[in-house]
Wavefront OBJ file of the C-alpha trace (Angstrom):
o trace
v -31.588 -0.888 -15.381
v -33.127 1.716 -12.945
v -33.238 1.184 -9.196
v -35.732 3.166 -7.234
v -35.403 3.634 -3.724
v -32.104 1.609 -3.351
v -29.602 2.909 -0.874
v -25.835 3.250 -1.968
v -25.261 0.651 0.678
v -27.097 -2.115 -0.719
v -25.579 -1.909 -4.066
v -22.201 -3.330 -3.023
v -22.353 -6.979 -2.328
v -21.379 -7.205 1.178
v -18.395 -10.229 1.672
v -19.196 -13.023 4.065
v -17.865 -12.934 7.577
v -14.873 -15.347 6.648
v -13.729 -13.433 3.778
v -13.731 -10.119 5.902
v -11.802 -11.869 8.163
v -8.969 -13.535 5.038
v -9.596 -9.747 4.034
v -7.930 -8.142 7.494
v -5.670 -11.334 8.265
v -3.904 -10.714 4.441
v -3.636 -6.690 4.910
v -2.504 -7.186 8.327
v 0.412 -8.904 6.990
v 1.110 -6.436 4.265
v 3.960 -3.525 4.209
v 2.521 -0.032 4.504
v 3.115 0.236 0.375
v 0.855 -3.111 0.067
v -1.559 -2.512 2.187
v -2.438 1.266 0.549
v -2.844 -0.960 -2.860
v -4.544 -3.955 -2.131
v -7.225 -1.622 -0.135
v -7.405 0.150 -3.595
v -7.525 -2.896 -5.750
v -10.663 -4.333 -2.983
v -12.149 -1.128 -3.511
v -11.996 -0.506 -7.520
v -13.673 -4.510 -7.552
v -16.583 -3.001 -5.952
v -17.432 -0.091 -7.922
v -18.930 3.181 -6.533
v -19.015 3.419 -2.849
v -15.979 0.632 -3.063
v -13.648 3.108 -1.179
v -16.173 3.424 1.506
v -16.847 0.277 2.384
v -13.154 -1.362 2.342
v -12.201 1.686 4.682
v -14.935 0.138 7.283
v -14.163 -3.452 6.697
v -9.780 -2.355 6.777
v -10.224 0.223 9.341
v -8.191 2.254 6.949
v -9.036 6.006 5.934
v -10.316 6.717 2.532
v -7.526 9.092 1.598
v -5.096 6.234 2.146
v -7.527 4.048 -0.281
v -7.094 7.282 -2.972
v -3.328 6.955 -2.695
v -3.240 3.345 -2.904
v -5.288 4.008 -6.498
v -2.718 6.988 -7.427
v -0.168 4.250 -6.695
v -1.591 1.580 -8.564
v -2.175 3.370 -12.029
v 1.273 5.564 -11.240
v 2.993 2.424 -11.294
v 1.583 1.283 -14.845
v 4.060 3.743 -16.236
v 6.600 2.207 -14.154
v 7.840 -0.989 -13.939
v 10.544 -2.064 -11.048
v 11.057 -5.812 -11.299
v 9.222 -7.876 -9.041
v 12.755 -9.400 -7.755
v 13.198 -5.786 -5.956
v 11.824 -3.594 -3.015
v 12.831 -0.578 -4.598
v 14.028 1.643 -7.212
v 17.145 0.962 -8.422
v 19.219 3.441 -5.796
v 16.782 3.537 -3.368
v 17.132 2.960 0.043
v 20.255 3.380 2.765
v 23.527 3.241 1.227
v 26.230 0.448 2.589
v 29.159 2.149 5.077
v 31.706 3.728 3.203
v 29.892 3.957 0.100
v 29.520 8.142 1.010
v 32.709 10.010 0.197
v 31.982 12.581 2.654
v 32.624 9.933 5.318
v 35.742 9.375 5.293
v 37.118 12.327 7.384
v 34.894 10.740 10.059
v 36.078 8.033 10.465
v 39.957 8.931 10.015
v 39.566 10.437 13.886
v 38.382 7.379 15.628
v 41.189 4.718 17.227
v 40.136 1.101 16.387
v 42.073 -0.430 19.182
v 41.873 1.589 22.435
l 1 2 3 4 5 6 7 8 9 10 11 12 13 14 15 16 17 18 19 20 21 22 23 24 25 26 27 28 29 30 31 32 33 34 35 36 37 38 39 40 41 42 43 44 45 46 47 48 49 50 51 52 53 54 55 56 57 58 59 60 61 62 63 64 65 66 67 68 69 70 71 72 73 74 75 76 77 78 79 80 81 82 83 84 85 86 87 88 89 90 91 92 93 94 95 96 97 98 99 100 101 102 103 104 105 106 107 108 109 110 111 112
């Protein structure tokens, strides 16, 4: 199939005004992780120009599309249950748990 005269534009099928607006309401509720992917995933639906045109309709730049699509096949390879936020280890450590602490907190009076 050729098309002559066709501008990138009107190759992607433009979403109706209440899907844009599901569209924004979702990613607006997203984390900063899901909202990089699911602008990625809206954009690798469409095709070429698919980065463009979610980055207009998200109001996101198309650099943070391109990570959300490094993300997305990144995380083929691997897998982190979906009953966590993070990798195993990841995130801040309980009190205490940090051996260097201790000598802190061997200074301080508990009852004044």
């Amino acid at each position: 199939m050729v098309f002559k005269n066709v501008s990138l534009n009107s190759m992607i099928v433009a979403f109706s005004e209440k899907a844009i607006m599901l569209m924004q309401l979702h990613y607006s509720r997203l984390s900063e992780k899901d909202r990089r992917q699911y602008a990625a995933l809206e954009s690798l639906k469409l095709g070429r120009g698919g980065s463009t045109y979610i980055s207009k309709i998200l109001g996101v730049d198309r650099k943070t599309i391109l990570q959300g699509r490094k993300e997305l096949t990144d995380g083929l390879l691997v897998f982190i249950p979906s009953n966590r936020q993070r990798k195993v280890g990841g995130g801040r450590k309980k009190n205490g748990s940090n051996p260097s602490d201790k000598g802190v907190t061997d200074g301080i009076d508990r009852n004044p």
